[in-house]
C-alpha atoms as a printed R data frame, in Angstrom:
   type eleno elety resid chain resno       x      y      z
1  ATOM     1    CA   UNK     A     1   0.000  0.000  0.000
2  ATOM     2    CA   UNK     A     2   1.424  3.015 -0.987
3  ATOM     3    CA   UNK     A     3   1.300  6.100  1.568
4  ATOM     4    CA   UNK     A     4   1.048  9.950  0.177
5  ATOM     5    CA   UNK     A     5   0.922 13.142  2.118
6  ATOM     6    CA   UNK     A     6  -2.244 14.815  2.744
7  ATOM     7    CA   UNK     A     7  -0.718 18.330  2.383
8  ATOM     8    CA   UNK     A     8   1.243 18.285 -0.805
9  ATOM     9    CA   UNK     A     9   0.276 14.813 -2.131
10 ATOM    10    CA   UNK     A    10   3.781 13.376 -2.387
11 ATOM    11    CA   UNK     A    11   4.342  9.885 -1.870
12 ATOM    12    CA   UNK     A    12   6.088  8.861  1.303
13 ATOM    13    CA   UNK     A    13   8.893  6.425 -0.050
14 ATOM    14    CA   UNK     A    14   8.763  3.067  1.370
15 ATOM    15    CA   UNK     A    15  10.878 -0.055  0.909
16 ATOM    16    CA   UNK     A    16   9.667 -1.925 -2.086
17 ATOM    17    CA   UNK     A    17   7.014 -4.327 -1.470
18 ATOM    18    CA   UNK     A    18   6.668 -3.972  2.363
19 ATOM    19    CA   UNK     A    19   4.945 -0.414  4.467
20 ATOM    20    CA   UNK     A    20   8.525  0.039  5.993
21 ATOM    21    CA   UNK     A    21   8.940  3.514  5.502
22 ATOM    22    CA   UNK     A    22  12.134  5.145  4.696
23 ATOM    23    CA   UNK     A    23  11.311  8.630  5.441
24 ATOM    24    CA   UNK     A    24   9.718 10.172  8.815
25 ATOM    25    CA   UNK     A    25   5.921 11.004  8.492
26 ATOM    26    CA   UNK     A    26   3.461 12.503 11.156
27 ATOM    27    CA   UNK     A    27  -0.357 10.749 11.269
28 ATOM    28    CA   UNK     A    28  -2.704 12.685 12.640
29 ATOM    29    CA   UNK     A    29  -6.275 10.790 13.950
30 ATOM    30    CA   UNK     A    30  -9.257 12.217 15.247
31 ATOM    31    CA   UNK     A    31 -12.998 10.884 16.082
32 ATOM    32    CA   UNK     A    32 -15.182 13.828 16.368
33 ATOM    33    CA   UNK     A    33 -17.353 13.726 19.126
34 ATOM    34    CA   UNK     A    34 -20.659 15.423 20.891
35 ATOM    35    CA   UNK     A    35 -20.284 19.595 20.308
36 ATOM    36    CA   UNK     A    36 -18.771 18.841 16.994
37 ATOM    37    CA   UNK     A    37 -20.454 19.160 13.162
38 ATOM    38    CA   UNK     A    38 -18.572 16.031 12.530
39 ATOM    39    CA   UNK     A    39 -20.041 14.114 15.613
40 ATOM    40    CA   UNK     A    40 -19.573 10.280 14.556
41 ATOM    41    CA   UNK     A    41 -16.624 10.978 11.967
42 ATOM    42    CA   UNK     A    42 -13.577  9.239 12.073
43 ATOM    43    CA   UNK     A    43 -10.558 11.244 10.149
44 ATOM    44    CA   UNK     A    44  -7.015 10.246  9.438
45 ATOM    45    CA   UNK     A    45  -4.418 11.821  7.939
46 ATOM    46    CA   UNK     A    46  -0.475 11.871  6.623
47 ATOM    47    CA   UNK     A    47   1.808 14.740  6.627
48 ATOM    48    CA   UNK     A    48   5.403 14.480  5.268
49 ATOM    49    CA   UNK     A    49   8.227 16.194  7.342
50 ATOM    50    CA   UNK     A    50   8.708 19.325  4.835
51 ATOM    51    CA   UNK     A    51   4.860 19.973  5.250
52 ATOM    52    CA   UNK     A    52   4.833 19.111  8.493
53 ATOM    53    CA   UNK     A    53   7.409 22.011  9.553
54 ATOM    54    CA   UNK     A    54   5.872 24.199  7.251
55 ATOM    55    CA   UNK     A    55   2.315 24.012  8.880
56 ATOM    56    CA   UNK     A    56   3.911 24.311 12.456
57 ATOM    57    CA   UNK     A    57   6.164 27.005 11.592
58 ATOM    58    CA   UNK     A    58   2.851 29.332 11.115
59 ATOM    59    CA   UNK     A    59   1.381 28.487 14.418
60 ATOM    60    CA   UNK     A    60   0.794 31.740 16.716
61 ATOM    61    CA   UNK     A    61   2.235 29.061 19.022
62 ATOM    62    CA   UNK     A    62   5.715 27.023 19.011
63 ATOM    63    CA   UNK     A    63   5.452 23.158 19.606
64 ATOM    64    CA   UNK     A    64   6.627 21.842 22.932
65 ATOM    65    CA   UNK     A    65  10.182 19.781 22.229
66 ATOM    66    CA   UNK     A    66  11.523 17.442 24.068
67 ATOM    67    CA   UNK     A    67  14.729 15.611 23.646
68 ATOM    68    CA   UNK     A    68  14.261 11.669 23.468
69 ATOM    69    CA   UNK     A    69  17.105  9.608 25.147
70 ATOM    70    CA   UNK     A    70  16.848  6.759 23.326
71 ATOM    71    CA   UNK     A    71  15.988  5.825 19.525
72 ATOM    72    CA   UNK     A    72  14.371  3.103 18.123
């Protein structure tokens, strides 16, 4: 299955024939709930790291960061 930003509709490159992905990608899920127009909607979506920074960078707010101590 092949995976493909949301934002700029580029394909997210993965190793050939398998969903291991070879570059970093951020999935966003929500279920909308009572108080909501979408109340009973489930969304999902992909954002590549170049979109990803670009959306963030325009927030009136930075992003909490944390340093991990150990990759996996």
């Amino acid at each position: 299955m092949k995976l493909f930003c949301n934002c700029c509709g580029k394909e997210i490159l993965t190793k050939e024939n398998s969903q291991i992905a070879l570059e970093d990608y951020v999935v966003i899920e929500k279920s909308w709930g009572y108080f909501s127009k979408k109340d009973g909607i489930r969304q999902k979506m992909i954002i590549c790291e170049s979109c990803f920074e670009s959306w963030t960078g325009s927030f009136a707010r930075p992003l909490q960061e944390m340093e991990e101590q150990e990759l996996l």
